[in-house]
N, C-alpha and C positions, 0 to 999 in steps of 0.2 A: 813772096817771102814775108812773115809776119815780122811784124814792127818789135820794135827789143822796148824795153821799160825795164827800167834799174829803180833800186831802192837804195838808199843812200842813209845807214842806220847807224850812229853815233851815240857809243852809251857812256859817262863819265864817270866819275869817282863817286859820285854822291848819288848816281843812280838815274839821272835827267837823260832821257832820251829825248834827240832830236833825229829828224826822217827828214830825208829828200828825197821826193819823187821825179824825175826824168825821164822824158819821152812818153807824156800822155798827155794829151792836150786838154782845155776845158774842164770843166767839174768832175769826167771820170778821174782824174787824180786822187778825187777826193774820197772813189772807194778804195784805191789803195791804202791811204791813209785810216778807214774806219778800219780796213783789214787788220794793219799794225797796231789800230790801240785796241782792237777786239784780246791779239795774243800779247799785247804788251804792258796796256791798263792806261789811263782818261791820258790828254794831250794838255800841256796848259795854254799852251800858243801855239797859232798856227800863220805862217805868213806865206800866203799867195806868189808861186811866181810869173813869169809875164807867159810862161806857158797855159797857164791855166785860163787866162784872158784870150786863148787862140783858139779859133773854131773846131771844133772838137771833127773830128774825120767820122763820119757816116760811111757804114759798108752797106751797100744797097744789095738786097737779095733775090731773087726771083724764081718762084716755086713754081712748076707748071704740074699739071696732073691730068693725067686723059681716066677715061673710064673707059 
């Protein structure tokens, strides 16, 4: 079953958005993040949560090929 990842997108009256990401471990969070400020424009702050400090999940693949 693939793993779920939320985005957590908060826009207010003056226009500030704020994003939370959920359920990706390690630095890949942090292409979600360039995702949203690609379709949403620069970030001013960004604060790390204790997810991101978590060993990010490695999917090991193994390709075999005959001739």
């Amino acid at each position: 079953m693939p793993k779920k990842v939320e985005l957590e997108i908060e826009i207010n009256e003056k226009g500030e958005v704020k994003a939370k990401v959920e359920g990706e471990k390690g630095a890949k969070c942090l292409d979600w993040m360039r995702l949203l400020e690609n379709a949403l424009g620069p970030v001013r702050e960004k604060t790390l949560t204790s997810e991101y400090y978590e060993v990010e999940e490695k999917v090991k693949t193994d390709i075999k090929t005959r001739r």
